[in-house]
C-alpha positions in Angstrom: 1.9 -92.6 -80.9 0.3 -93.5 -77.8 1.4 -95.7 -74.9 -1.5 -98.4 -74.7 -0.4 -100.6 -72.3 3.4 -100.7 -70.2 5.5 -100.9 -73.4 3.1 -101.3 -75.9 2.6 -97.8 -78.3 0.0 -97.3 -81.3 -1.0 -95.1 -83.5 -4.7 -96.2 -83.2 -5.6 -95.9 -79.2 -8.9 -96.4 -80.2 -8.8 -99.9 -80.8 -5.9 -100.7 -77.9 -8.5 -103.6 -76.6 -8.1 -105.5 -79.6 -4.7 -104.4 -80.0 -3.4 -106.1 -76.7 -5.2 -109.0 -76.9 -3.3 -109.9 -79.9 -0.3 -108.8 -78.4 -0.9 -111.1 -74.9 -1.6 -114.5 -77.1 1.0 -113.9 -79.5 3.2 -113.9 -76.3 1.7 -116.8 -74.1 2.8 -118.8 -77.7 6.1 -117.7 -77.4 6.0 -118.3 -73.5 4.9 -121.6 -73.8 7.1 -122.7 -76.9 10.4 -121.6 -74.5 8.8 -122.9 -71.4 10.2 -119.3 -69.6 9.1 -115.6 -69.7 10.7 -114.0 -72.7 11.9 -110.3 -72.8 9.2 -107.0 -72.7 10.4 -105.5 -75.9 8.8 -102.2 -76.6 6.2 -103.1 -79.1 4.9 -100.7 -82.1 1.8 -101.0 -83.5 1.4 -99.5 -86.3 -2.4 -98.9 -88.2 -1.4 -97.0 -91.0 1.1 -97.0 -93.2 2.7 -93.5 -92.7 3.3 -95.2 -89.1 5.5 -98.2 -90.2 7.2 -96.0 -92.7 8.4 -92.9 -89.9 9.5 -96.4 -88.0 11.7 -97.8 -91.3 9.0 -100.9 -91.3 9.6 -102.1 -95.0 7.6 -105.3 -94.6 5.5 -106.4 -92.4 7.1 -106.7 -89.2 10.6 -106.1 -87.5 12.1 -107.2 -84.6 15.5 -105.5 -83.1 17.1 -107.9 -80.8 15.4 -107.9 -77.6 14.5 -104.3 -77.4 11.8 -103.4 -80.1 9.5 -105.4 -82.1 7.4 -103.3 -84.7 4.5 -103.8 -86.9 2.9 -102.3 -90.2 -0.3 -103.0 -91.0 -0.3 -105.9 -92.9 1.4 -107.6 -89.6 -1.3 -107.3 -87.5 -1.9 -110.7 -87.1 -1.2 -113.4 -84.2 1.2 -115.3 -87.2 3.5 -112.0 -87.1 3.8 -110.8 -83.9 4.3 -114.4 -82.5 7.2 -114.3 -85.4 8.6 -111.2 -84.4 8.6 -111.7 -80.8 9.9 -115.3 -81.0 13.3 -113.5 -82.8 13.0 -110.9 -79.9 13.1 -113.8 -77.2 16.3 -115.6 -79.1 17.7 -112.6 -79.3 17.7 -112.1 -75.8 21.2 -111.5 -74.8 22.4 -110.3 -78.0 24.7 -107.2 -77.1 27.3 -105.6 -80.3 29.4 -108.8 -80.5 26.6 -111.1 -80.9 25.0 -109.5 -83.6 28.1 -109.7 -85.3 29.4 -113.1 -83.8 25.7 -114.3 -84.6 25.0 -117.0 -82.1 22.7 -118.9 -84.6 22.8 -119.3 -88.5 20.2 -116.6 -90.0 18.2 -120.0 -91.7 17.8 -121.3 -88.1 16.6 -118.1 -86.7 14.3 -117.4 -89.3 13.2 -120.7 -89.6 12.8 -120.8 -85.8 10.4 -117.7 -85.8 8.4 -119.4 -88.8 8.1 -122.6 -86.9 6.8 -121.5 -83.4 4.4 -119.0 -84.8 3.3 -121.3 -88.5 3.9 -117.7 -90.1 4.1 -116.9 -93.2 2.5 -120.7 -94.1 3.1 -122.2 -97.8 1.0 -124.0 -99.4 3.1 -125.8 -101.8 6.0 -128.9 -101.6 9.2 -127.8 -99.9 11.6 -129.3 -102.1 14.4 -130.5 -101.1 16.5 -127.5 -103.2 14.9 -125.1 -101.0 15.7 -126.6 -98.2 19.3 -126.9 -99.3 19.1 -123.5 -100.5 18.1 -121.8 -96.9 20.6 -124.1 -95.7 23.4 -122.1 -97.4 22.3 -118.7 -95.8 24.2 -117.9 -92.3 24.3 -114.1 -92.3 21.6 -112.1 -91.5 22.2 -110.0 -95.0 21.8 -113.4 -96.8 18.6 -114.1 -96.5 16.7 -111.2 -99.2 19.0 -113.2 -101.9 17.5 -116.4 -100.7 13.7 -115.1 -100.6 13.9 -113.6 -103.9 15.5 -116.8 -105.3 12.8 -118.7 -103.8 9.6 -116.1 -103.2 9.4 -115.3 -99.4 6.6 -118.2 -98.5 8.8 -120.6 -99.4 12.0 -119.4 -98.0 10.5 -119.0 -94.9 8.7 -122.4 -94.9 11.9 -124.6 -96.2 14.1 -122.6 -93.0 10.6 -123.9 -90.8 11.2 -127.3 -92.2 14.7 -127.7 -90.8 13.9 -126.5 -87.4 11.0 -128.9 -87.4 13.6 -131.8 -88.5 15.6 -130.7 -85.5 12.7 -130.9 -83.3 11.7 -134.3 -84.4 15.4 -135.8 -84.4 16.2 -134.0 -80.9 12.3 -133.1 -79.8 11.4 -130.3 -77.8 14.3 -130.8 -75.1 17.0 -131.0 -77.4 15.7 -128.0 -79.7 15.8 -125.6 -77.1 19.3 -127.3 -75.4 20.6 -126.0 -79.1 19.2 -122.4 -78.5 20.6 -121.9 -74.8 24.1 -123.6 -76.0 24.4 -121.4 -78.9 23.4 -118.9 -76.6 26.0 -118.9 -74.2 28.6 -119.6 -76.6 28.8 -123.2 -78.4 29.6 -123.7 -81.8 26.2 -124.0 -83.3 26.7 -126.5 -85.7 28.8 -128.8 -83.4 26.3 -128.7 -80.6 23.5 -129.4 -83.5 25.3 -132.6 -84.0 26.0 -133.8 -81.1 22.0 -133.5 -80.2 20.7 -134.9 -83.9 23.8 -136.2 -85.7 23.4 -133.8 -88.7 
């Protein structure tokens, strides 16, 4: 691996110009989204698939709270590295407790991350039973049983579709007055109430 940029390692040096531009407007959307300058995880870039699988990569992109997002090959693309650093940036002041507290429902964060960057997309209707569904799943180790219930576009589309009902019924202000509540210690759900009455 080499270091491309402060913070930014690859496996393909070669192409770091094209490399960091992706990485610099997957993070001016996330910048602009939160309105403030979101963590410098370390970020991995990884070309080839021997890469993302020395760096446990199963998919196509992980995020580990603020410190390290990571990328396979197949998540190469503005959608997931806007997704992954979107968790990175809500994640921001998880420490031990909060990754077990869990400051935000694992269908809001997901659906969070889906929203901001439009990644993965779905073409299809989101019913209203996977919206329910998503709805159910508040644990991070939740969520593979939702996406194999419901194939992963759609999971990740229906948790979108919340967030973007919270966005409408509080807008912009009131979504992100939920994240820095949550954040600093609110009950989620009563403080998504109180802003949207649901």
């Amino acid at each position: 691996m080499t270091e491309i940029a402060p913070r930014v390692w690859s496996d393909a040096p070669g192409r770091a110009g094209a490399l960091l531009d992706l990485t610099e407007v997957s993070r001016a959307t996330v910048v602009s989204f939160f309105g403030d300058v979101p963590p410098k995880p370390a970020i991995v870039l990884c070309t080839r698939r021997a890469c993302a699988e020395a760096f446990g990569i199963g998919g196509n992109g992980l995020s580990v709270a603020d410190a390290v997002v990571m990328v396979s090959p197949g998540g190469l693309t503005q959608g997931t590295l806007t997704h992954e650093m979107t968790h990175s940036r809500l994640h921001r002041r998880m420490g031990l407790r909060n990754i077990v507290r869990q400051p935000y429902p694992t269908w809001f964060d997901e659906g969070l991350a889906t929203y901001v960057a439009d990644h993965p997309r779905w073409p299809g209707t989101v019913t209203a039973e996977a919206r329910a569904r998503v709805r159910e799943v508040a644990h991070v180790w939740q969520w593979d049983d939702a996406y194999q219930a419901l194939g992963t576009g759609l999971a990740y589309r229906a948790a979108a579709t919340e967030v973007a009902d919270i966005d409408r019924a509080a807008g912009r202000a009131g979504l992100l007055e939920l994240i820095a509540r949550a954040e600093a210690g609110e009950p989620f759900y009563e403080v998504l109430e109180e802003l949207t009455g649901q």
